[in-house]
PQR file of N, CA, C, O and H, with PARSE charges and radii, in Angstrom:
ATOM      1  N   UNK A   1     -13.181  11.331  13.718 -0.4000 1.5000
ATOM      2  CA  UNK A   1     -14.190  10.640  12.928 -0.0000 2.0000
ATOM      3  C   UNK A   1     -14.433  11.410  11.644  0.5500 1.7000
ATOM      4  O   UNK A   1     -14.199  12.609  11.492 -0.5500 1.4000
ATOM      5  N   UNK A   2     -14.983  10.493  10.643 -0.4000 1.5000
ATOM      6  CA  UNK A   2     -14.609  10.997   9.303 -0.0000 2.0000
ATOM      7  C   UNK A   2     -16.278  11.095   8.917  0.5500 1.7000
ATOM      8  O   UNK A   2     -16.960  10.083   9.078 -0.5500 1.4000
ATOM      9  H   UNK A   2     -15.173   9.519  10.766  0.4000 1.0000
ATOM     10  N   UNK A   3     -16.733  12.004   8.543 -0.4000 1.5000
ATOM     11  CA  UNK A   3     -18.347  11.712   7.801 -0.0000 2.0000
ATOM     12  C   UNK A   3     -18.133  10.996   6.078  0.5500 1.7000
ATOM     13  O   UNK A   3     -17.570  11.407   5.064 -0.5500 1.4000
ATOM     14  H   UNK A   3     -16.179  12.826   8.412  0.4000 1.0000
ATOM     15  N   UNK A   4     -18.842   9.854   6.394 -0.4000 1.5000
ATOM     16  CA  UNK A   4     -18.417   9.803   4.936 -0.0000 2.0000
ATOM     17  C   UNK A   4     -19.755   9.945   3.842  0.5500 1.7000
ATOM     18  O   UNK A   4     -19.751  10.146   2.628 -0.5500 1.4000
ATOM     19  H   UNK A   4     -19.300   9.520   7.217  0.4000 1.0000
ATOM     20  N   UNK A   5     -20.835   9.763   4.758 -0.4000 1.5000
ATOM     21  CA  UNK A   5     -22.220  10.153   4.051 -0.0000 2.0000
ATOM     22  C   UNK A   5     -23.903  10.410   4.688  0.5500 1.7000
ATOM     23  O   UNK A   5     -24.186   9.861   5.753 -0.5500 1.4000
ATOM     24  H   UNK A   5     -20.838   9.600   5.745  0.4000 1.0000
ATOM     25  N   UNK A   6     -25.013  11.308   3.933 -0.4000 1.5000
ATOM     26  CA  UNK A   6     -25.938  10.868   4.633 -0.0000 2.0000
ATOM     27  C   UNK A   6     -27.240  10.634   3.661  0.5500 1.7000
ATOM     28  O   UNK A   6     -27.648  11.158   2.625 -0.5500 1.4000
ATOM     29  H   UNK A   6     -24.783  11.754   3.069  0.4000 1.0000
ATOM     30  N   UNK A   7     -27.813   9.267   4.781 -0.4000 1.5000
ATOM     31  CA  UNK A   7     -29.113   9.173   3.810 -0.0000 2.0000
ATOM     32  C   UNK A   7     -30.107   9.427   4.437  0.5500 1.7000
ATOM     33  O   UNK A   7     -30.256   9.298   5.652 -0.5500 1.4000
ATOM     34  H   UNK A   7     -27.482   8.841   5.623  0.4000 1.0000
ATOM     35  N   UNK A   8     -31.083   9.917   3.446 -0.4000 1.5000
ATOM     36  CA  UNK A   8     -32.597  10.525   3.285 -0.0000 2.0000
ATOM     37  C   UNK A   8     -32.932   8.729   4.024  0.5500 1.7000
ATOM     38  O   UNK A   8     -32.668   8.748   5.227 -0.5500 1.4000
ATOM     39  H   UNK A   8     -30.963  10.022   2.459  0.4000 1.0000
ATOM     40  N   UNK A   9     -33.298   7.676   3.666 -0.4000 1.5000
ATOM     41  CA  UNK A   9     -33.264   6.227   4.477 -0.0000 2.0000
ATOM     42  C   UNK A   9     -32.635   5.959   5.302  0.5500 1.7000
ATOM     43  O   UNK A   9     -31.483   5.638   5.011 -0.5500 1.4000
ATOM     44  H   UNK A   9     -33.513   7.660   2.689  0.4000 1.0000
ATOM     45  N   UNK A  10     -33.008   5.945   6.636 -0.4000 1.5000
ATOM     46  CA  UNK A  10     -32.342   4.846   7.888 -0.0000 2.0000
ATOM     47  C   UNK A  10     -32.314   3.600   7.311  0.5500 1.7000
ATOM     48  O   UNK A  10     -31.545   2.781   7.813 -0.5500 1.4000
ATOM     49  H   UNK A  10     -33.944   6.206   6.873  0.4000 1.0000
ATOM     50  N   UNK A  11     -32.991   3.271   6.355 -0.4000 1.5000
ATOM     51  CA  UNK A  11     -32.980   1.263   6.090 -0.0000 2.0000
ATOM     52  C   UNK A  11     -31.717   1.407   5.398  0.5500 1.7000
ATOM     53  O   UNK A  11     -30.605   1.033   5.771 -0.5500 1.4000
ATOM     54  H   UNK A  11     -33.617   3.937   5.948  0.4000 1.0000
ATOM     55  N   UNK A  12     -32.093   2.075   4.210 -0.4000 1.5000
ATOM     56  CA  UNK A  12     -30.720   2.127   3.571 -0.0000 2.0000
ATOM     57  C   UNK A  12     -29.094   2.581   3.675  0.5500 1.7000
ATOM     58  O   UNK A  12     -28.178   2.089   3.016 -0.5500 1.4000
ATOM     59  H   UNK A  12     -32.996   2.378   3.907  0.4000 1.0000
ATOM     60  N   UNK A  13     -28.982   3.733   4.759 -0.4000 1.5000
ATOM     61  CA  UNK A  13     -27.608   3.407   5.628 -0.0000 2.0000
ATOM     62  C   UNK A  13     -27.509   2.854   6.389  0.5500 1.7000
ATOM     63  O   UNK A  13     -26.628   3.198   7.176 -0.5500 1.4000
ATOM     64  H   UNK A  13     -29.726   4.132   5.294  0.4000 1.0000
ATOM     65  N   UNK A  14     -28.524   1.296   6.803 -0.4000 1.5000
ATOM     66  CA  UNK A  14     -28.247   0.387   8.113 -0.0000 2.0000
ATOM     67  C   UNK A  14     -27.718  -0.670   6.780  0.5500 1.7000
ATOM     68  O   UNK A  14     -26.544  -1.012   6.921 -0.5500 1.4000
ATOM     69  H   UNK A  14     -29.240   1.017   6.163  0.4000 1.0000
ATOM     70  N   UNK A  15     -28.221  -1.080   5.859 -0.4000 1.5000
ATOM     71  CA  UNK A  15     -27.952  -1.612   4.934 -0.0000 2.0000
ATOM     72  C   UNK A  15     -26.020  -1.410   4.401  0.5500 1.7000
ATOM     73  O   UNK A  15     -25.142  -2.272   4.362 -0.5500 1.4000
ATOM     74  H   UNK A  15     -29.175  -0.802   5.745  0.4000 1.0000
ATOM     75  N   UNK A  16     -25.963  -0.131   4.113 -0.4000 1.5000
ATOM     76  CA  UNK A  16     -24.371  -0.145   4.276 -0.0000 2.0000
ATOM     77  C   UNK A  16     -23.508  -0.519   5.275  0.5500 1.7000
ATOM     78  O   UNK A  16     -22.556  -1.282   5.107 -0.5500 1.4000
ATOM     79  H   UNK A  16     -26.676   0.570   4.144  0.4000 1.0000
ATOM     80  N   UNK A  17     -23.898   0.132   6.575 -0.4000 1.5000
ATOM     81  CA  UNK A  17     -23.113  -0.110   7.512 -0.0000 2.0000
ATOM     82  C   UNK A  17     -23.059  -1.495   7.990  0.5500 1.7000
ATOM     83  O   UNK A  17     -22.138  -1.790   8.752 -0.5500 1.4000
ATOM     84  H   UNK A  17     -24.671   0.752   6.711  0.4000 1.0000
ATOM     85  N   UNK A  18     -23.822  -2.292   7.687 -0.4000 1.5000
ATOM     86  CA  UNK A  18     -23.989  -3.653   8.286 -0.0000 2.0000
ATOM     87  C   UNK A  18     -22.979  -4.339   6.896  0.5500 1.7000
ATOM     88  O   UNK A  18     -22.269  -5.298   7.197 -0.5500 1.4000
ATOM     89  H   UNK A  18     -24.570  -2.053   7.068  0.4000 1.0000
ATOM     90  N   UNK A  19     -22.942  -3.879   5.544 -0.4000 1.5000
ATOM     91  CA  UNK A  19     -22.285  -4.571   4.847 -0.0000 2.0000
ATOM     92  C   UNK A  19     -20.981  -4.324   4.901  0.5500 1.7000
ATOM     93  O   UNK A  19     -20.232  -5.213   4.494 -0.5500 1.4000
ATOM     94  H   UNK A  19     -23.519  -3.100   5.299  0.4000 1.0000
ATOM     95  N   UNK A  20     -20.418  -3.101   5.399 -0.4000 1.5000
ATOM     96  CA  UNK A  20     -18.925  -2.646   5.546 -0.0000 2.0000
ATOM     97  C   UNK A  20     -18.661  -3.454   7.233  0.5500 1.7000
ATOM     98  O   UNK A  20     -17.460  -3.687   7.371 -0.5500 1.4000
ATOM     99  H   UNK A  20     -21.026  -2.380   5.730  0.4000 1.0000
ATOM    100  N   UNK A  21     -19.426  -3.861   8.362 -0.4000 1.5000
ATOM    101  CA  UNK A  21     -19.270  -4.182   9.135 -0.0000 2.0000
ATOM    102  C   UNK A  21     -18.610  -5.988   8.533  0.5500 1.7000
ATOM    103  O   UNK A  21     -17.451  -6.231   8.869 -0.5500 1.4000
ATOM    104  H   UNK A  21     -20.402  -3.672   8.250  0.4000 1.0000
ATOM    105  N   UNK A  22     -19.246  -6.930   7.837 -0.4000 1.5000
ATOM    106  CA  UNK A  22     -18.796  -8.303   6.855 -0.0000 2.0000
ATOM    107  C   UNK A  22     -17.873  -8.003   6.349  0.5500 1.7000
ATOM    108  O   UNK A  22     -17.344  -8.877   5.663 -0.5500 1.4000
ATOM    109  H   UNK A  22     -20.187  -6.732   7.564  0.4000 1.0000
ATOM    110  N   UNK A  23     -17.119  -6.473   6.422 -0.4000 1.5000
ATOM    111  CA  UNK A  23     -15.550  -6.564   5.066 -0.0000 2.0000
ATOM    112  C   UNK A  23     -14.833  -5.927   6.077  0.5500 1.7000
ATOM    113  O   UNK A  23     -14.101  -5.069   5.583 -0.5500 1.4000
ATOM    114  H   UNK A  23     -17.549  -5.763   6.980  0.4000 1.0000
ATOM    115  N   UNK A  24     -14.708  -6.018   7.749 -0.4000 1.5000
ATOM    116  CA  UNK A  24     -14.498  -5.817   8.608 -0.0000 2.0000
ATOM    117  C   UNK A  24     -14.208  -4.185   8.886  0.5500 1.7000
ATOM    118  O   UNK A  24     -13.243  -3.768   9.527 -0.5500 1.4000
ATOM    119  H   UNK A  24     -15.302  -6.715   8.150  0.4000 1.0000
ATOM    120  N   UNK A  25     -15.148  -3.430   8.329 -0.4000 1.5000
ATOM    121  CA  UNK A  25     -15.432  -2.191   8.749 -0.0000 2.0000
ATOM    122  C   UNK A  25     -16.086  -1.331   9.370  0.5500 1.7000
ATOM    123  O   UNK A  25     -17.199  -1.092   8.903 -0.5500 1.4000
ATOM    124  H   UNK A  25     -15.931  -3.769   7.808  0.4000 1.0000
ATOM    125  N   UNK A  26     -15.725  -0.679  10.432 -0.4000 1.5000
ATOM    126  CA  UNK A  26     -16.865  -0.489  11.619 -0.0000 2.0000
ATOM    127  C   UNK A  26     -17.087   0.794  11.305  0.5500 1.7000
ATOM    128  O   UNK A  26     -16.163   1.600  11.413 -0.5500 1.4000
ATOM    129  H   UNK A  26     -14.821  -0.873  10.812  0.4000 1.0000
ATOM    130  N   UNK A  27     -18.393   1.209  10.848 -0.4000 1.5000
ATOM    131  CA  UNK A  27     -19.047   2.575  10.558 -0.0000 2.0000
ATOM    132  C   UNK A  27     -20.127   2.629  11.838  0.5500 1.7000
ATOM    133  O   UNK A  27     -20.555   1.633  12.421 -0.5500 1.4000
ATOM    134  H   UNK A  27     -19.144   0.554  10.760  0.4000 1.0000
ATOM    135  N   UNK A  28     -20.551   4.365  12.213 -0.4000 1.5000
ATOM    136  CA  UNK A  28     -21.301   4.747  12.933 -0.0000 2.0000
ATOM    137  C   UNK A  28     -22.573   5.297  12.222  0.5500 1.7000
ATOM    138  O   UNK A  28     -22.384   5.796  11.112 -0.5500 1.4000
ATOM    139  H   UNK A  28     -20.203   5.174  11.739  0.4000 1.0000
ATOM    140  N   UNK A  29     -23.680   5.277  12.647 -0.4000 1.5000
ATOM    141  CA  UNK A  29     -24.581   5.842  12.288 -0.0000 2.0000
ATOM    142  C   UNK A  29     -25.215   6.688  13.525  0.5500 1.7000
ATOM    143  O   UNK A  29     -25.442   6.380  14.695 -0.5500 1.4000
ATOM    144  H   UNK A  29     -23.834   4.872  13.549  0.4000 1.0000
ATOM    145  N   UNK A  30     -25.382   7.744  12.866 -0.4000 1.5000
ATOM    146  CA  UNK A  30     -25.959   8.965  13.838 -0.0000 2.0000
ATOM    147  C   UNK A  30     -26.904   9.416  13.273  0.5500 1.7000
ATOM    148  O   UNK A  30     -26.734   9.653  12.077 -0.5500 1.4000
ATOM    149  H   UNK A  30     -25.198   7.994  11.915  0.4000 1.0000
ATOM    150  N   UNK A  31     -28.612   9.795  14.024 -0.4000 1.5000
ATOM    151  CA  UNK A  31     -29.907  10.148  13.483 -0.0000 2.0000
ATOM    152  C   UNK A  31     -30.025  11.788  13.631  0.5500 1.7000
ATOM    153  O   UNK A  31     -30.412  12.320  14.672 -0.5500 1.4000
ATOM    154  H   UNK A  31     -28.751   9.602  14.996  0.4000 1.0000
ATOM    155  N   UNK A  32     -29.712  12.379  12.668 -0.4000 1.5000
ATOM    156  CA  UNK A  32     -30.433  13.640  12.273 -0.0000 2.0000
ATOM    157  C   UNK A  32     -31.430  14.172  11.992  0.5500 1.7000
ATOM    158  O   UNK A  32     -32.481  14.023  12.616 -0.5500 1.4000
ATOM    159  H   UNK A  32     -29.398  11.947  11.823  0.4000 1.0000
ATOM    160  N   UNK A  33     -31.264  14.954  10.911 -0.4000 1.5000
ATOM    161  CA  UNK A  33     -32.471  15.390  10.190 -0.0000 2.0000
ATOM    162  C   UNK A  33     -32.600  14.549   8.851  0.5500 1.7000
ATOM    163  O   UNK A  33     -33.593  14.263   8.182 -0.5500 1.4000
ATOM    164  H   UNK A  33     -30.410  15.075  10.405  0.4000 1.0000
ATOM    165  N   UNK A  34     -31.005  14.195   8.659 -0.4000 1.5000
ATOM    166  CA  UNK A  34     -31.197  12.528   8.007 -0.0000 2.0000
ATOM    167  C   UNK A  34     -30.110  12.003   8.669  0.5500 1.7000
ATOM    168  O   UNK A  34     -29.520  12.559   9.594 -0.5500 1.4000
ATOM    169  H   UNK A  34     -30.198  14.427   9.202  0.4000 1.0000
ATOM    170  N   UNK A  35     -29.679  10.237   7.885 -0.4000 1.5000
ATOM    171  CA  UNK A  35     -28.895   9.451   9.189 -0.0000 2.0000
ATOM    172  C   UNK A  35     -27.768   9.666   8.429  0.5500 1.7000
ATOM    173  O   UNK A  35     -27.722   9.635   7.200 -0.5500 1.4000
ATOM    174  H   UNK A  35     -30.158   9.785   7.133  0.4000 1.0000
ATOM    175  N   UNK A  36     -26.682   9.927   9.339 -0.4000 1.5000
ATOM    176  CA  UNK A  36     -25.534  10.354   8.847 -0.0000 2.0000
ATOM    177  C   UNK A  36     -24.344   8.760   9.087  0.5500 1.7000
ATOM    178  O   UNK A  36     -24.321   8.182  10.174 -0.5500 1.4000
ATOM    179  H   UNK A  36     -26.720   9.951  10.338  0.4000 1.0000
ATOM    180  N   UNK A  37     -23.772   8.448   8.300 -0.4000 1.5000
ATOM    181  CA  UNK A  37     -22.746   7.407   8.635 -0.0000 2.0000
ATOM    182  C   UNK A  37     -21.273   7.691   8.821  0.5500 1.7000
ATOM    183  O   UNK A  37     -20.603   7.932   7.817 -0.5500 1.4000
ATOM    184  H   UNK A  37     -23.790   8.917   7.417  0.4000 1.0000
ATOM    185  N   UNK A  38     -20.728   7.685   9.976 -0.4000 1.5000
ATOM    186  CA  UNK A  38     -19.273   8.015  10.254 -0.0000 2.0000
ATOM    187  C   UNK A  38     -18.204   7.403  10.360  0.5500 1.7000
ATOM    188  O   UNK A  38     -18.300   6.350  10.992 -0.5500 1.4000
ATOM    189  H   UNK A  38     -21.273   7.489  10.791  0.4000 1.0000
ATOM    190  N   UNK A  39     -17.107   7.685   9.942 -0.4000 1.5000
ATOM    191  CA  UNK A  39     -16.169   6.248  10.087 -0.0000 2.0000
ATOM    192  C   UNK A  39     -15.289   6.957  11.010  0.5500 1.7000
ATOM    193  O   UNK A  39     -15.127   8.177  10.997 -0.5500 1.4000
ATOM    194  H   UNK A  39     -17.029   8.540   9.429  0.4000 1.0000
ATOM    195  N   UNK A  40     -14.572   5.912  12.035 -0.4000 1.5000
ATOM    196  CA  UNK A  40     -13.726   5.900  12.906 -0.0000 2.0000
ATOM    197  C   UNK A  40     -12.076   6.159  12.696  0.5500 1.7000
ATOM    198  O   UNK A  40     -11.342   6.967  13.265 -0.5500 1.4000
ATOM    199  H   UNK A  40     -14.703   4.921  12.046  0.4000 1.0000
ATOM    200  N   UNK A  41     -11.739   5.023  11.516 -0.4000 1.5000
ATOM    201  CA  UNK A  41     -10.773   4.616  11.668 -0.0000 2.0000
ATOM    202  C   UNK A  41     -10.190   5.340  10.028  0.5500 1.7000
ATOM    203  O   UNK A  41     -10.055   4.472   9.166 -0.5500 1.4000
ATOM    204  H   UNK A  41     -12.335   4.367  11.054  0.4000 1.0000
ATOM    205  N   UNK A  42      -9.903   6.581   9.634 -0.4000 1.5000
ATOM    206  CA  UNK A  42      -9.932   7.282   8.599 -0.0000 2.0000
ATOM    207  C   UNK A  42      -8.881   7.298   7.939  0.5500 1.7000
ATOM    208  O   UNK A  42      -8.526   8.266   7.266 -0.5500 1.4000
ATOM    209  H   UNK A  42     -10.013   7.286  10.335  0.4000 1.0000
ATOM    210  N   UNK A  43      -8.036   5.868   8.084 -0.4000 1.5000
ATOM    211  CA  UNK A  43      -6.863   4.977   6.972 -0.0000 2.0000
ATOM    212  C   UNK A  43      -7.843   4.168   6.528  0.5500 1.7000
ATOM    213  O   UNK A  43      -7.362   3.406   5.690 -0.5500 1.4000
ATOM    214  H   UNK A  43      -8.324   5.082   8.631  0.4000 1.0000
ATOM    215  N   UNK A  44      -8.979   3.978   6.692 -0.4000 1.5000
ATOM    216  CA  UNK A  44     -10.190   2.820   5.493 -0.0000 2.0000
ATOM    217  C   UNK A  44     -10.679   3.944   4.968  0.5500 1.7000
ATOM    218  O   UNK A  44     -11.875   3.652   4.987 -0.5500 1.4000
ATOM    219  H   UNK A  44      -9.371   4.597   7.372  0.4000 1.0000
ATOM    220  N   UNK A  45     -10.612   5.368   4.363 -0.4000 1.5000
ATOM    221  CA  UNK A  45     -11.450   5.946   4.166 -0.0000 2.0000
ATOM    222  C   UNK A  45     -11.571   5.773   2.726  0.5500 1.7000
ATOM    223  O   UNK A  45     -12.547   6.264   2.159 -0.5500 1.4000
ATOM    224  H   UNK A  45      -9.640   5.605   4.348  0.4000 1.0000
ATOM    225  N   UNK A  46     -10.495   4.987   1.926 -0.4000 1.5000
ATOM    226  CA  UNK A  46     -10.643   5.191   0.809 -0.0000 2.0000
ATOM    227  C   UNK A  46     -11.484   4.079   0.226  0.5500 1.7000
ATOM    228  O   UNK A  46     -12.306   4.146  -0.688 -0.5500 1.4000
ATOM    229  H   UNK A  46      -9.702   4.588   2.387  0.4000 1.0000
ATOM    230  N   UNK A  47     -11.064   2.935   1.023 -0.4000 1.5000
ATOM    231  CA  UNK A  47     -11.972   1.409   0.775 -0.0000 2.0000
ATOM    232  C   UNK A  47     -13.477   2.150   1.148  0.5500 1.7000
ATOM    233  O   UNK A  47     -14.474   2.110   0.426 -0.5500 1.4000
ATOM    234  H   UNK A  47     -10.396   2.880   1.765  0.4000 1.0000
ATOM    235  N   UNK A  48     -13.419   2.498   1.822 -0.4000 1.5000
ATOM    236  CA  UNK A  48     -15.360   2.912   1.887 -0.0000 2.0000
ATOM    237  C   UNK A  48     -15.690   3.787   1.180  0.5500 1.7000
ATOM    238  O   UNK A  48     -16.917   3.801   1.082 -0.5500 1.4000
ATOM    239  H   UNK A  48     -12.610   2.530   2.409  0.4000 1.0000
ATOM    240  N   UNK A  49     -15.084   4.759   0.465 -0.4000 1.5000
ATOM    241  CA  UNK A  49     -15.362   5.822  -0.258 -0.0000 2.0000
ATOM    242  C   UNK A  49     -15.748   4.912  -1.746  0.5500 1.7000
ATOM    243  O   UNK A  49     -16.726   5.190  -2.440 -0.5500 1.4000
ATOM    244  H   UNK A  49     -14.088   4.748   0.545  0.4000 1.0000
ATOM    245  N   UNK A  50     -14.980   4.025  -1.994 -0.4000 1.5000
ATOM    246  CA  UNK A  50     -14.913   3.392  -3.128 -0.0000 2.0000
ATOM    247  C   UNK A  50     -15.986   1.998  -3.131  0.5500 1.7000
ATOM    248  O   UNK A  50     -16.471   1.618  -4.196 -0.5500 1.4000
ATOM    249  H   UNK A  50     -14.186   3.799  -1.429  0.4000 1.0000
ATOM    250  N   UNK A  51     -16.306   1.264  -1.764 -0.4000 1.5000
ATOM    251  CA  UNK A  51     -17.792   0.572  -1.804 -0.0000 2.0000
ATOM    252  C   UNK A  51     -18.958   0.999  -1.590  0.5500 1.7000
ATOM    253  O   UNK A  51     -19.900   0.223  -1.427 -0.5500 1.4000
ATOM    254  H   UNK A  51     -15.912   1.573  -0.898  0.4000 1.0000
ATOM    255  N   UNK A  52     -19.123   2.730  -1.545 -0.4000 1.5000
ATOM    256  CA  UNK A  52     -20.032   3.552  -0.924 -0.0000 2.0000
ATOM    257  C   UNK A  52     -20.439   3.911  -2.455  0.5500 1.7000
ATOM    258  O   UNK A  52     -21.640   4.077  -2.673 -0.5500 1.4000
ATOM    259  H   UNK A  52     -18.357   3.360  -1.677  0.4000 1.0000
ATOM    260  N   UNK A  53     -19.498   4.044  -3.556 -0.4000 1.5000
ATOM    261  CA  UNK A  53     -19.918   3.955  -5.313 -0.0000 2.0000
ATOM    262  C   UNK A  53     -20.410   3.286  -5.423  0.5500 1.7000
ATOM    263  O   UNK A  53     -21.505   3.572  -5.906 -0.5500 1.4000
ATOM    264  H   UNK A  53     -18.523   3.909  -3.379  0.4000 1.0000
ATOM    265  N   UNK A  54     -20.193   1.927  -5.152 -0.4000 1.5000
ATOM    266  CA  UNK A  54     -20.972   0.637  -5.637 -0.0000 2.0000
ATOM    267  C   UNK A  54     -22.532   0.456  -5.167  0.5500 1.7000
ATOM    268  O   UNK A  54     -23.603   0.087  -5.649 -0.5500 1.4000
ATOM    269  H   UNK A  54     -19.303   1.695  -4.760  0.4000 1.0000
ATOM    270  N   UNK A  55     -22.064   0.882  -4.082 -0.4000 1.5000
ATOM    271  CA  UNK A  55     -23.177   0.803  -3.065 -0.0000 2.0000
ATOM    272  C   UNK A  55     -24.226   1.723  -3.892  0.5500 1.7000
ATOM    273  O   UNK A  55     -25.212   1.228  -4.438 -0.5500 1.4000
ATOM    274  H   UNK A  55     -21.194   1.182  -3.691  0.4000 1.0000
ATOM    275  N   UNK A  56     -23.994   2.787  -3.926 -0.4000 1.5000
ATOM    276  CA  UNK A  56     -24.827   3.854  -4.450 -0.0000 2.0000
ATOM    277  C   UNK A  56     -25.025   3.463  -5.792  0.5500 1.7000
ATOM    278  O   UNK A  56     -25.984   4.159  -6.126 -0.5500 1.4000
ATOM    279  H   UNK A  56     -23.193   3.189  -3.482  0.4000 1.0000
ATOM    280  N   UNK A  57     -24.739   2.847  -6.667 -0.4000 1.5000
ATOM    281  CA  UNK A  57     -25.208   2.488  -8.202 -0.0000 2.0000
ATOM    282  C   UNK A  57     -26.112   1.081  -8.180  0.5500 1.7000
ATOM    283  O   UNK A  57     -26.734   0.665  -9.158 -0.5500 1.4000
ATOM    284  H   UNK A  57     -23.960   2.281  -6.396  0.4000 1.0000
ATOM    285  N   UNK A  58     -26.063   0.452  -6.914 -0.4000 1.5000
ATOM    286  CA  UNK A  58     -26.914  -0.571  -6.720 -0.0000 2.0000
ATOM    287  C   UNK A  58     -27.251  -1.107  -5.453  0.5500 1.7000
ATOM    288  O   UNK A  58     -26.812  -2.232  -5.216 -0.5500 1.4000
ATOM    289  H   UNK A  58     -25.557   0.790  -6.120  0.4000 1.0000
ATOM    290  N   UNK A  59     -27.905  -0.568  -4.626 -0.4000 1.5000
ATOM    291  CA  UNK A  59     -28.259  -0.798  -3.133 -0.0000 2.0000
ATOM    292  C   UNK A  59     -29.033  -1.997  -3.007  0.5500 1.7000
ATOM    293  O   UNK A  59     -29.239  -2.516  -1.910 -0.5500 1.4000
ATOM    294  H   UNK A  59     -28.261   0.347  -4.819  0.4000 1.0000
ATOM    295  N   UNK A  60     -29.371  -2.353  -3.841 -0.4000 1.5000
ATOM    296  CA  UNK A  60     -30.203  -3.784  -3.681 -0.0000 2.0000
ATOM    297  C   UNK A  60     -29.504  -4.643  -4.288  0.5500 1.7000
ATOM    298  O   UNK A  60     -29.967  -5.605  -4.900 -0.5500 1.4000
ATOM    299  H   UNK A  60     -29.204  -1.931  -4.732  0.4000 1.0000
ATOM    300  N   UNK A  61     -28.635  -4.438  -4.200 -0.4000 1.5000
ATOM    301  CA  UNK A  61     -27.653  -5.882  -4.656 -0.0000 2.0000
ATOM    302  C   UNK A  61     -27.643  -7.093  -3.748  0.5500 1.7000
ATOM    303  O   UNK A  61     -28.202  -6.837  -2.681 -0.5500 1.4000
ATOM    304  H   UNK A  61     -28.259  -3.656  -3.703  0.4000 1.0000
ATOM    305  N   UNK A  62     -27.220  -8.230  -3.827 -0.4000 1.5000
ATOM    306  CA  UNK A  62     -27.560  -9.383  -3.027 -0.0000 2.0000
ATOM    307  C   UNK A  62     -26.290  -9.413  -1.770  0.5500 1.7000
ATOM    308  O   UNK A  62     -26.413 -10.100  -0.756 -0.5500 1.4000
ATOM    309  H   UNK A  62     -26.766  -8.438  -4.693  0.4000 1.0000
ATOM    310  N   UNK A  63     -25.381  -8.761  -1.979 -0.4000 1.5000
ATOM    311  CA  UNK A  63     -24.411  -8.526  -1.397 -0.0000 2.0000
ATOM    312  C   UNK A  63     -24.616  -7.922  -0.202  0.5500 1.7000
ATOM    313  O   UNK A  63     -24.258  -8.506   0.821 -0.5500 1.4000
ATOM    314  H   UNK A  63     -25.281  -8.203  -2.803  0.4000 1.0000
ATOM    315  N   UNK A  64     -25.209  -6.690  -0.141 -0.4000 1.5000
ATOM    316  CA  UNK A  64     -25.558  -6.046   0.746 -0.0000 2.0000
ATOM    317  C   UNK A  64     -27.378  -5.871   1.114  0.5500 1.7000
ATOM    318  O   UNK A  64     -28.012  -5.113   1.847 -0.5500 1.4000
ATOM    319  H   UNK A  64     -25.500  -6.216  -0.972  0.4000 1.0000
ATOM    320  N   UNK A  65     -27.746  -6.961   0.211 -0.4000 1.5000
ATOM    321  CA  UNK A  65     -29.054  -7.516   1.269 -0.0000 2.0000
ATOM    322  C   UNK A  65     -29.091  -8.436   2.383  0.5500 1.7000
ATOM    323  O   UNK A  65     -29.791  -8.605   3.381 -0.5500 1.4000
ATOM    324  H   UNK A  65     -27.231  -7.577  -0.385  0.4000 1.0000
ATOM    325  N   UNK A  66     -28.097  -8.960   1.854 -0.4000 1.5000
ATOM    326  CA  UNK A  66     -27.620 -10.717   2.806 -0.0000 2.0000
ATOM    327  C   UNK A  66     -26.616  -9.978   3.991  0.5500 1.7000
ATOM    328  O   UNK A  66     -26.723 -10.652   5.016 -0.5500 1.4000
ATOM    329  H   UNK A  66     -27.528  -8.822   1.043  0.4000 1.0000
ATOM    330  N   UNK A  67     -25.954  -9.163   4.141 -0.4000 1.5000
ATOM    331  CA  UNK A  67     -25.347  -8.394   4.763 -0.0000 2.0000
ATOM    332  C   UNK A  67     -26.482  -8.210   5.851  0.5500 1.7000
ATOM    333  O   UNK A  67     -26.476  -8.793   6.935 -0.5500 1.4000
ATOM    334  H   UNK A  67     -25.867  -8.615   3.309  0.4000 1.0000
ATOM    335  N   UNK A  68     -27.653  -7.146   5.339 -0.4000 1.5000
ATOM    336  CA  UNK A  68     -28.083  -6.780   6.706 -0.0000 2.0000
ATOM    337  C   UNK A  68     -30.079  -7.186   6.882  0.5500 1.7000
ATOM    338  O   UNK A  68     -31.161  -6.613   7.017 -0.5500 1.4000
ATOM    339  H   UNK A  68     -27.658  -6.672   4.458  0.4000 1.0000
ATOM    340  N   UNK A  69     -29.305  -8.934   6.718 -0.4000 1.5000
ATOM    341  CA  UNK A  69     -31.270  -9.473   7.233 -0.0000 2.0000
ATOM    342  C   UNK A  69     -31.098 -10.059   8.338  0.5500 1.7000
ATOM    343  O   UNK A  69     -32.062 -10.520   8.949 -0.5500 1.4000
ATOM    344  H   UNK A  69     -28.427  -9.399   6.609  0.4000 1.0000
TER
END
């Protein structure tokens, strides 16, 4: 398993992981001291590394609101 990030928000890495779960990507989330998101399958690591930018320059996008309501 690959760490690929962690957030200070549980809303906001349930928010990713539920939107990489719609582009058929299965991420883990694990609760720390913050929530850490892990990927499994670490031949997608680059597709998530690269919607995890997007993600991060606009988390409230409609994309990944509609993703995880």
């Amino acid at each position: 398993m690959l760490l690929i990030t962690s957030f200070n928000n549980p809303r906001v890495a349930q928010a990713f992981v539920d939107y990489m779960a719609t582009q058929g990507v299965i991420l883990t989330i694990q609760q720390h001291t913050q929530t850490d998101v892990w990927l499994a399958d670490e031949s997608q690591a680059a597709r998530v590394e690269a919607e995890l930018a997007r993600f991060l320059e606009n988390p409230g996008d409609a994309r990944y609101l509609a993703a995880s309501s």
